[in-house]
PATORPA-377535 format. One line per field, with one value per residue: chain; residue number from 1; residue in three letters; x, y, z of N, C-alpha, C, O in turn. Coordinates in steps of 0.05 Angstrom, whole numbers. Atoms other than C-alpha are relative to their C-alpha. Example, Ala and Ser with C-alpha at 12.3 -4.5 7.8 and 13.67 -1.06 7.14 Angstrom:
zadren	(A | A)
pado	(1 | 2)
loke	(Ala | Ser)
n.px	(18 | -16)
n.py	(-24 | -24)
n.pz	(0 | -1)
ca.px	(246 | 273)
ca.py	(-90 | -21)
ca.pz	(156 | 143)
c.px	(18 | -15)
c.py	(24 | 22)
c.pz	(0 | 14)
o.px	(39 | -5)
o.py	(24 | 44)
o.pz	(13 | 18)
***
This chain:
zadren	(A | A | A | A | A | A | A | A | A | A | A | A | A | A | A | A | A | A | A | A | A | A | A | A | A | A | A | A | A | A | A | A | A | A | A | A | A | A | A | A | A | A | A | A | A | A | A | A | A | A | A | A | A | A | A | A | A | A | A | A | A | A | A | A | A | A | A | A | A | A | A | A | A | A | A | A | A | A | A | A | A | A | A | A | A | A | A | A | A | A | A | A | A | A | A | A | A | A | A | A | A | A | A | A | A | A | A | A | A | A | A | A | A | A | A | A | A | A | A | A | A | A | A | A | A | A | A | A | A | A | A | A | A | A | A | A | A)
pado	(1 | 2 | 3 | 4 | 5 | 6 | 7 | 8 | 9 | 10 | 11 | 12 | 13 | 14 | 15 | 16 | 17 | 18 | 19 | 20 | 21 | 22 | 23 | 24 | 25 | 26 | 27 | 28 | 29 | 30 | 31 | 32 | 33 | 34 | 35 | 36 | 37 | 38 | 39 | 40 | 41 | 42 | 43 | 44 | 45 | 46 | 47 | 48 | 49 | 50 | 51 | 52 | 53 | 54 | 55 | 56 | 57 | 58 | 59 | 60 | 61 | 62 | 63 | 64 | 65 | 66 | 67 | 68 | 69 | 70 | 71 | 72 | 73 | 74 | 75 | 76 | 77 | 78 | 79 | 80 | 81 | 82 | 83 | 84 | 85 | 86 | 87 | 88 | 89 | 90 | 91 | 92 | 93 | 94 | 95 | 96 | 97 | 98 | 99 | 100 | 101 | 102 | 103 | 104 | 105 | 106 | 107 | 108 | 109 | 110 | 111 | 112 | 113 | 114 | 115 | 116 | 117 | 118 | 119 | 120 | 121 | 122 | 123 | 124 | 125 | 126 | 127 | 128 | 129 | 130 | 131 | 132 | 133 | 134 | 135 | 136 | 137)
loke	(Unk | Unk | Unk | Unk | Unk | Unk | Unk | Unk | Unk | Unk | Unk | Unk | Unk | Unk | Unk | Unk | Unk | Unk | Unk | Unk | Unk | Unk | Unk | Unk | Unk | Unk | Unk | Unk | Unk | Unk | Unk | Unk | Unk | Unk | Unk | Unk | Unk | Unk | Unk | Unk | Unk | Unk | Unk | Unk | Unk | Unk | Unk | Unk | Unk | Unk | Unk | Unk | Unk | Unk | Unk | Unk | Unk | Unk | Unk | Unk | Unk | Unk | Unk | Unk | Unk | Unk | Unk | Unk | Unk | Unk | Unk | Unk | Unk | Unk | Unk | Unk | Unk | Unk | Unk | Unk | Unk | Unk | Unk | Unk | Unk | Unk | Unk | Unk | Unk | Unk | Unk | Unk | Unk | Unk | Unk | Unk | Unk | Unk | Unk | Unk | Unk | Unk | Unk | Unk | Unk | Unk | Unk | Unk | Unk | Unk | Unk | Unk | Unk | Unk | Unk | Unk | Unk | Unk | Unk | Unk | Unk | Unk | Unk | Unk | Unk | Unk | Unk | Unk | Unk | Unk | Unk | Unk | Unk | Unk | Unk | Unk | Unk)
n.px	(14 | 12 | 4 | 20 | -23 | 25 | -19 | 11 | -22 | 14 | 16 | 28 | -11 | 10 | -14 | -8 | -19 | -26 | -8 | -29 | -3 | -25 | 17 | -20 | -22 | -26 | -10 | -31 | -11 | 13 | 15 | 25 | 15 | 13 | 24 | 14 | 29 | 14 | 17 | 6 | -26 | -14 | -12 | -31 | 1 | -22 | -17 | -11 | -15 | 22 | 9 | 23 | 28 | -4 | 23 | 0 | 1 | 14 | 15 | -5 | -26 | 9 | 11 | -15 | -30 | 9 | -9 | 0 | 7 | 15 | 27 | 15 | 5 | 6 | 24 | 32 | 9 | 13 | 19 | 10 | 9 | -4 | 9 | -22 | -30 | -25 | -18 | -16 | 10 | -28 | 5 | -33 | 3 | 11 | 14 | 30 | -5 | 6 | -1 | -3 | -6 | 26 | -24 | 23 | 7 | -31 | -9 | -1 | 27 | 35 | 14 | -17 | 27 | -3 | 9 | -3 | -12 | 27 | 4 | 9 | -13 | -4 | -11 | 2 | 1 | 3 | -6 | 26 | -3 | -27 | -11 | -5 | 9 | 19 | 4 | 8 | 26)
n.py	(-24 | -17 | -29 | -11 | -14 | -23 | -19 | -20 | -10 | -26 | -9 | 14 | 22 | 22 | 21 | 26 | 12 | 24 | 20 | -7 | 19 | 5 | 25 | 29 | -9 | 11 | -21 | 2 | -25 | -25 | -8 | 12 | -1 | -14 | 2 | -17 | 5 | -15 | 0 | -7 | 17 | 26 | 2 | -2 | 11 | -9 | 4 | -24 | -3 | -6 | -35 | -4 | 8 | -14 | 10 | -6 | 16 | -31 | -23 | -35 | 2 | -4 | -30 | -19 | 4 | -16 | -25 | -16 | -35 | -11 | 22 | 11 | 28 | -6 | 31 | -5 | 22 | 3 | 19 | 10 | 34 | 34 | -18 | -28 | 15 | -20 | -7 | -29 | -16 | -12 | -17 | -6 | -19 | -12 | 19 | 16 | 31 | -3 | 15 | 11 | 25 | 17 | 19 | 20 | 13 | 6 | -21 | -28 | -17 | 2 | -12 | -16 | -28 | -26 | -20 | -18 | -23 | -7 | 14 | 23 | 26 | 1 | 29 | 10 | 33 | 4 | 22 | 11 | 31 | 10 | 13 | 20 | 3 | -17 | -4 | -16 | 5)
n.pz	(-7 | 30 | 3 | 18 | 13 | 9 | 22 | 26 | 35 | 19 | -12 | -12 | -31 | 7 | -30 | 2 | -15 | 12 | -22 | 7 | -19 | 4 | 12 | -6 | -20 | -6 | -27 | -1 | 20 | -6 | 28 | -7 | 17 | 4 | 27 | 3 | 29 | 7 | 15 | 36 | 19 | -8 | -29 | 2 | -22 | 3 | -28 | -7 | -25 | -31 | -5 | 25 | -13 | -16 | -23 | -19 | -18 | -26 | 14 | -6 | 4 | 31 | 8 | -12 | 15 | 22 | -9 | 28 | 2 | 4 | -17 | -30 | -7 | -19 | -5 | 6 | 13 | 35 | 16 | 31 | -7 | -14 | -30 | -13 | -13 | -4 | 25 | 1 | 33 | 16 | 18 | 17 | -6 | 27 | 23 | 6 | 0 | -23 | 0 | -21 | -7 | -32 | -15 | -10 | 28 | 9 | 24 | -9 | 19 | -12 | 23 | 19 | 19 | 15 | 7 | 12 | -10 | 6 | -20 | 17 | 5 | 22 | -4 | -36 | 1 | -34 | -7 | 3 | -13 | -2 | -15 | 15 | 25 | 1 | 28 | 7 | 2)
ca.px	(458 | 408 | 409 | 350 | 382 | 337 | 379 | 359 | 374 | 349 | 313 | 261 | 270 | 291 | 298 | 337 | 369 | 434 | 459 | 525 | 548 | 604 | 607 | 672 | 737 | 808 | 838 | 913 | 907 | 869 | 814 | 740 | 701 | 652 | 588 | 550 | 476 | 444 | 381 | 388 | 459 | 492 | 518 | 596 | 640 | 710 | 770 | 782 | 827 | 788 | 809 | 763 | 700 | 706 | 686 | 674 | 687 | 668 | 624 | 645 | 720 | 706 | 679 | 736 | 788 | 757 | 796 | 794 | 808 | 749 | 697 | 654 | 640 | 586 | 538 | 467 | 414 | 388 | 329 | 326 | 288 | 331 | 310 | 350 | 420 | 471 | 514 | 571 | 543 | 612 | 595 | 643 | 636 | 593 | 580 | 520 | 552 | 530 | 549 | 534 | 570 | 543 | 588 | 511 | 518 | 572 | 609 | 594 | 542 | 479 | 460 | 490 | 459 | 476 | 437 | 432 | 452 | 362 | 357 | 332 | 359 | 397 | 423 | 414 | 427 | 396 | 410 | 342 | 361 | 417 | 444 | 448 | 402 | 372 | 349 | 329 | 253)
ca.py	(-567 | -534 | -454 | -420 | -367 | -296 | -249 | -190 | -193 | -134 | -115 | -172 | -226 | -291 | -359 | -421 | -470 | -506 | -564 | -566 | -636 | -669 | -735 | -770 | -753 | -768 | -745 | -773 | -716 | -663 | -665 | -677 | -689 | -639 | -641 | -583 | -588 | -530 | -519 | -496 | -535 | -597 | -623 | -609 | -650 | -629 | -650 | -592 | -576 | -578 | -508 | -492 | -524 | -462 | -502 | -456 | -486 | -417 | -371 | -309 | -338 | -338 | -270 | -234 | -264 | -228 | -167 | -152 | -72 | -41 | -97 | -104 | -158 | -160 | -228 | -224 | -279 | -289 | -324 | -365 | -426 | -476 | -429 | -380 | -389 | -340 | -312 | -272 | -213 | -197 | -134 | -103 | -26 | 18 | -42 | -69 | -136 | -174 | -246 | -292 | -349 | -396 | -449 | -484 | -506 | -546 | -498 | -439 | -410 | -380 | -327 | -275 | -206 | -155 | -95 | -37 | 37 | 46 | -12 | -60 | -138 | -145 | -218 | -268 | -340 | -371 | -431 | -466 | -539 | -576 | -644 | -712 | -717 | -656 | -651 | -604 | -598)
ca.pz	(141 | 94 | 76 | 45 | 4 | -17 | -69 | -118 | -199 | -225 | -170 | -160 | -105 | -119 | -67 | -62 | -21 | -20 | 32 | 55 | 88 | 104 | 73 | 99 | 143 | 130 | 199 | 177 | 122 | 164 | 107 | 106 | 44 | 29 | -11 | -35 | -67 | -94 | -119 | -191 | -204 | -197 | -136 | -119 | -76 | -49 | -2 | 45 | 100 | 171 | 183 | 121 | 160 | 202 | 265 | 323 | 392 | 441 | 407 | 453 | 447 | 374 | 371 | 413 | 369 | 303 | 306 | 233 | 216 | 195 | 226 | 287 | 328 | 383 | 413 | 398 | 391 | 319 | 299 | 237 | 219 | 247 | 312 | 366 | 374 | 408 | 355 | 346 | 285 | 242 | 213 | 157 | 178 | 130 | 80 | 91 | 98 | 162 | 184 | 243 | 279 | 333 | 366 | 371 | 293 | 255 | 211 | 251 | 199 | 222 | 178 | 126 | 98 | 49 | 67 | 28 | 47 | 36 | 95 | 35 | 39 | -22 | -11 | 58 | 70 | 137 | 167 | 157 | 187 | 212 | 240 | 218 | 162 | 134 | 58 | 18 | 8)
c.px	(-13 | -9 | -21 | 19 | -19 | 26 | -15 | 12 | -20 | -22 | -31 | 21 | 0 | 4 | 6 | 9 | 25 | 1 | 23 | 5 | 32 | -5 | 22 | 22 | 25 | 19 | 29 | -1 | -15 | -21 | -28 | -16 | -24 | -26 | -18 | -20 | -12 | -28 | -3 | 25 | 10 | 15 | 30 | 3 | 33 | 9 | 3 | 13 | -22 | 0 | -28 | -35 | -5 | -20 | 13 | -6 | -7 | -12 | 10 | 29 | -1 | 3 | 25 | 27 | -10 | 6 | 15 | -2 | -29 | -31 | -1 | -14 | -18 | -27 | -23 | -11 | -13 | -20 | 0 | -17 | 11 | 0 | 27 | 16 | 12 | 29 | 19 | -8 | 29 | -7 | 27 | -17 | -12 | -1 | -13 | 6 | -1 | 7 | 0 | 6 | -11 | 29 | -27 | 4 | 30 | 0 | -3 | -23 | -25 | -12 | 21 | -15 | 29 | -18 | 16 | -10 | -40 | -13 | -14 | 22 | 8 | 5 | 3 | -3 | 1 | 3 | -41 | 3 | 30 | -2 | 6 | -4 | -17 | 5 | -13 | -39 | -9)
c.py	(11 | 20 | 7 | 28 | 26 | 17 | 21 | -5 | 21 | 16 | -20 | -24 | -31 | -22 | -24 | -8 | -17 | -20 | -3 | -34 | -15 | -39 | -24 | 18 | -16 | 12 | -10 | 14 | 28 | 7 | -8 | -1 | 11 | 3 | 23 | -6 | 26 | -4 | -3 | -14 | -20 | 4 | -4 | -15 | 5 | -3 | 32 | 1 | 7 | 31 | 15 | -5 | 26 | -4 | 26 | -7 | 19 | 23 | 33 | -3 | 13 | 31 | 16 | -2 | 18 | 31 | 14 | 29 | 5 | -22 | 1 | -6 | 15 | -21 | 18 | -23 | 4 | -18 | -9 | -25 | -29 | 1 | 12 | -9 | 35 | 4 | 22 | 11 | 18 | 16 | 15 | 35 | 23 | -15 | 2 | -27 | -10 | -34 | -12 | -29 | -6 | -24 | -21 | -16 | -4 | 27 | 28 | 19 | 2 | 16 | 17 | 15 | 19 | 24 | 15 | 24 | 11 | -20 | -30 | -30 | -4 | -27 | -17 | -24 | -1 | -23 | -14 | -29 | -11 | -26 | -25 | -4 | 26 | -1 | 24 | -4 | -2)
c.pz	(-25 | 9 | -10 | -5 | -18 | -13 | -24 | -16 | -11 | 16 | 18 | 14 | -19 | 28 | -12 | 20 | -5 | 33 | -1 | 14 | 0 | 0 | 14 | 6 | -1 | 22 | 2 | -15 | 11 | -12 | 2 | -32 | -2 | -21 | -3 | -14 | 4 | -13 | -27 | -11 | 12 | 29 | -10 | 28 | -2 | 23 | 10 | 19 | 29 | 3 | -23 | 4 | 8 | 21 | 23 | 23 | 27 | -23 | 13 | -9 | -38 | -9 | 15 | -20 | -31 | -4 | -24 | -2 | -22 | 6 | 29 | 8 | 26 | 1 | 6 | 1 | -20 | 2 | -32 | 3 | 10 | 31 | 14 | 10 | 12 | -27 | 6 | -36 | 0 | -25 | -15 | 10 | -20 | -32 | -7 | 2 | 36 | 2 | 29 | 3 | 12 | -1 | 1 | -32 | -10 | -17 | 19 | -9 | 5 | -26 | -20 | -12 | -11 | -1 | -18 | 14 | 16 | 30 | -22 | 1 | -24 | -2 | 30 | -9 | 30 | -3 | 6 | 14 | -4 | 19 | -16 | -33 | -12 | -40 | -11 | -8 | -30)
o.px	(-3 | -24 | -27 | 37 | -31 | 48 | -32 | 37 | -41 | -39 | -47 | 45 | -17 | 16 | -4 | 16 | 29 | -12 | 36 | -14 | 51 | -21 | 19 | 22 | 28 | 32 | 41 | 23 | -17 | -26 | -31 | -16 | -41 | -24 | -30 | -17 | -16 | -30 | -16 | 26 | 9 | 22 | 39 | -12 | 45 | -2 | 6 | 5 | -39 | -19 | -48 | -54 | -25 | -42 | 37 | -31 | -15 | 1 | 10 | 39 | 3 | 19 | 23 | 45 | 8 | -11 | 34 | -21 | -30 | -54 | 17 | -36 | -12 | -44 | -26 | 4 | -28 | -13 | -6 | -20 | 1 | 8 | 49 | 16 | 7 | 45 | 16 | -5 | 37 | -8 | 50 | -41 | 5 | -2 | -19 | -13 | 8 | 0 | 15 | -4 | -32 | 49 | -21 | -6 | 51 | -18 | 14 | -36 | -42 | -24 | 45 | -35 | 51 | -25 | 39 | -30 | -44 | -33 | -19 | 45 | -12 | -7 | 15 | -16 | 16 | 1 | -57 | -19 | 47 | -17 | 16 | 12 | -40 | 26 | -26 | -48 | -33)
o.py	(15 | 21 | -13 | 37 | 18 | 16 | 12 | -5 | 19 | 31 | -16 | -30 | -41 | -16 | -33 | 9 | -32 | -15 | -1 | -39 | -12 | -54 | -48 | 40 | -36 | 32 | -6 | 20 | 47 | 31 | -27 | 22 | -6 | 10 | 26 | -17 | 35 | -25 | -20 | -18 | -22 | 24 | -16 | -18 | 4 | 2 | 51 | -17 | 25 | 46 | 26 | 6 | 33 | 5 | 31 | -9 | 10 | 36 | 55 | 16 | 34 | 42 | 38 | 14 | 35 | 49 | 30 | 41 | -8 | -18 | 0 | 1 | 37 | -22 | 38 | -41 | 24 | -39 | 4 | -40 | -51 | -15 | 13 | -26 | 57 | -12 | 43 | -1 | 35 | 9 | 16 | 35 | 32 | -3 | 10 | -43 | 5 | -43 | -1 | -47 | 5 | -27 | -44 | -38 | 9 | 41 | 45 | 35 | -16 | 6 | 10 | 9 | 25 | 32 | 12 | 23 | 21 | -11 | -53 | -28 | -7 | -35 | -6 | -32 | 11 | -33 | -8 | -34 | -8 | -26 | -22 | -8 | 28 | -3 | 37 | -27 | -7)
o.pz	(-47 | 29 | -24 | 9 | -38 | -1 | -40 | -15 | -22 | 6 | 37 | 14 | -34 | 49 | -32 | 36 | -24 | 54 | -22 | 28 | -16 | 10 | 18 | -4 | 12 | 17 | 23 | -18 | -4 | -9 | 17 | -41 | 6 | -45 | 18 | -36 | 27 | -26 | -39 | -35 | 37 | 42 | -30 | 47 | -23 | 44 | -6 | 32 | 33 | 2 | -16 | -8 | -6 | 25 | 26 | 26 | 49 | -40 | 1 | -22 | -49 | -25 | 4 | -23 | -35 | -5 | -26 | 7 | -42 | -3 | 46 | 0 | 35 | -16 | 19 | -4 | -18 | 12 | -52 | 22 | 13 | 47 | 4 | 28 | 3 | -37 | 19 | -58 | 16 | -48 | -6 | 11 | -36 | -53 | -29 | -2 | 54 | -20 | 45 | -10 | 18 | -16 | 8 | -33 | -6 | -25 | 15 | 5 | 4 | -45 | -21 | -25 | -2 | -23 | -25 | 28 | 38 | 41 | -13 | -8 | -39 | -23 | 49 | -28 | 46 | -25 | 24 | 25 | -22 | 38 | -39 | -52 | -2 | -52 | 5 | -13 | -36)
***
């Protein structure tokens, strides 16, 4: 899956992308091998526990179970470039922090924002493409 990734340092906008994939599956240790590529730094690669994928298998199931104190949960559809999924948006409550699942994409990960109090995007990673083979451009 590849993110496009928009963030403020000092006020001005910058963008990147990273790719997340899963490269290989030991399913007698629960574990999947993990590869990360970023734009601006080397690529990382790391055993992780499946729970750690955070695959979601019902998106509303998903979303009802999220019953974190001071967060709330409520299905929407999102648009990003890898196009409109149903999502559950897991907002943290007077943040500005905003995050959506989908049960339509591995990993769960659709989008992710940090507004600010002003309504300004301070930080956002969308799901730009996903499935077999997707590279970074």
């Amino acid at each position: 899956m590849s993110y496009g990734v928009s963030f403020l340092i000092d006020g001005k906008p910058h963008k990147g992308q990273f790719e997340k994939r899963v490269e290989m599956v030991d399913t007698e240790k629960n574990q999947a091998l993990v590869r990360i590529i970023q734009s601006a730094f080397p690529a990382i690669e790391e055993w992780v526990e499946f729970y750690a994928l955070l695959y979601v298998s019902d998106t509303q199931e998903f979303c009802k179970g999220l019953l974190e104190s001071g967060w709330s949960n409520r299905m929407e559809k999102v648009q990003v470039p890898a196009g409109e999924f149903m999502a559950c948006r897991h907002e943290k409550n007077f943040s500005g922090y905003v995050i959506w699942y989908s049960s339509e994409v591995p990993f769960g990960f659709v989008k992710e924002q940090i507004v600010a109090s002003d309504g300004e995007i301070i930080d956002e990673q969308v799901l730009e493409a996903f499935g077999r083979y997707t590279h970074l451009k």
